[in-house]
C-alpha positions as CSV (number, residue, x, y, z in Angstrom):
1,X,22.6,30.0,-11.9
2,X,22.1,33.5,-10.0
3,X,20.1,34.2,-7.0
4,X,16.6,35.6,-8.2
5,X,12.9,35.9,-6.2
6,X,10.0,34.6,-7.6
7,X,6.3,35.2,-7.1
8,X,4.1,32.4,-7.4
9,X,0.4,32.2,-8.3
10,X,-0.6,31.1,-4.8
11,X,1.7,34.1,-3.0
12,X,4.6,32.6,-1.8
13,X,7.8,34.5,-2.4
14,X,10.3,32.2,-3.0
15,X,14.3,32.8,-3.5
16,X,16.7,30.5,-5.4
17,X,19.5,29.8,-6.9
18,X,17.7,29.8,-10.5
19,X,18.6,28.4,-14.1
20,X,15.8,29.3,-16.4
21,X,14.6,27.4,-19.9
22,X,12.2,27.5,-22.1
23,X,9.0,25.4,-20.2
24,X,10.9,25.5,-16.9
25,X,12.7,26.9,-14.0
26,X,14.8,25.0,-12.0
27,X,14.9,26.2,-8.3
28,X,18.1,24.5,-6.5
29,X,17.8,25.4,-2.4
30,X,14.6,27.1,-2.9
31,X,13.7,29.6,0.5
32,X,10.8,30.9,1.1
33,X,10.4,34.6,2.3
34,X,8.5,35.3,5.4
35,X,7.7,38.3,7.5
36,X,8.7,37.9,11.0
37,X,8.2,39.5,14.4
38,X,11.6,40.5,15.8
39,X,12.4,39.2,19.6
40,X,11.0,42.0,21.4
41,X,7.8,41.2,19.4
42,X,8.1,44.9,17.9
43,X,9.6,45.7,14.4
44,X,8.9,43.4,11.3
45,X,12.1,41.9,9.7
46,X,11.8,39.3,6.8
47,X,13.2,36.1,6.9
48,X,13.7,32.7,5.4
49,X,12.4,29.4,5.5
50,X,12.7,26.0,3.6
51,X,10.1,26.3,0.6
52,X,10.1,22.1,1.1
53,X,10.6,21.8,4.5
54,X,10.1,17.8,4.6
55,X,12.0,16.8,1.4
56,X,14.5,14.4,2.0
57,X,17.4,16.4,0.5
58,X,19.5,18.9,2.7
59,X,20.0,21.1,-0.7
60,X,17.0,19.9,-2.7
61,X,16.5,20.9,-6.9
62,X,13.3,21.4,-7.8
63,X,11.9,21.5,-11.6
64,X,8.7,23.4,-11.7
65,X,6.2,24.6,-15.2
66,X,6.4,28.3,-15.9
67,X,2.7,28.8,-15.3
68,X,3.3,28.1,-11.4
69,X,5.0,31.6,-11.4
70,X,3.9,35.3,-11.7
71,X,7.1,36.6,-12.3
72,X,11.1,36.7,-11.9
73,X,13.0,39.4,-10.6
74,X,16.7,40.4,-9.0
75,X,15.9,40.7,-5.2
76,X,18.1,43.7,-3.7
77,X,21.3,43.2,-2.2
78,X,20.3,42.5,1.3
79,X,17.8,39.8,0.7
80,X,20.5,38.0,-2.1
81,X,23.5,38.4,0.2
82,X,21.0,36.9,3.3
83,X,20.1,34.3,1.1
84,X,23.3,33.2,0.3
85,X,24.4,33.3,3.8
86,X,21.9,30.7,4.5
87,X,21.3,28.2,1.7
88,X,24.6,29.0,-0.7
89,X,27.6,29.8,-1.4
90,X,27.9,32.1,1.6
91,X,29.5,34.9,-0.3
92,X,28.6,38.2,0.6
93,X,28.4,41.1,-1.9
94,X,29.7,44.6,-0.8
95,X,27.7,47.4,-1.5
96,X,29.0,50.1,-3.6
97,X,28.6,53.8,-3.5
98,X,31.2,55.5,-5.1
99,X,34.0,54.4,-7.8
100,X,37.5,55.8,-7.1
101,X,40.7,55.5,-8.8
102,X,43.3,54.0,-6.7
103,X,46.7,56.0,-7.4
């Protein structure tokens, strides 16, 4: 499973922890992206809500067809590491800039 964002045909971008097959993608603790107003009512920020906000399960897994979805792709590092701070593993990737050799 790794963290990925999906579009799907009726606009929601959703993230997940995803495992792909052939038919099927299975979305375990499936978040919804949403823009937000910050406090002072000012800037935009994204952020995330439940994608199945009344399901029973606190970490619900969730088998949906291929056709439901536009595409796949690697969300950048923020909205991963955000993600996983509030529906995963809460482990943070560092951003890297430069590779040294430690001596």
């Amino acid at each position: 499973m790794s963290v990925m964002m999906m579009r799907m045909k009726n606009g929601e971008d959703v993230v997940a922890d995803v495992t792909e097959k052939e038919d099927t993608v299975t979305l375990k603790n499936p978040a919804v992206l949403m823009p937000m107003r910050d406090a002072g009512g000012g800037n935009m920020q994204m952020g995330f809500g439940p994608w199945i906000p009344f399901s029973a399960s606190t970490n619900p897994e969730v088998e949906i067809s291929r056709e439901h979805i536009l595409f796949i792709i690697e969300p950048n590092t923020d909205v991963a590491n955000n993600y996983r701070q509030a529906f995963g593993s809460g482990v943070v990737v560092p951003e890297t800039t430069t590779k040294q050799i430690l001596t």
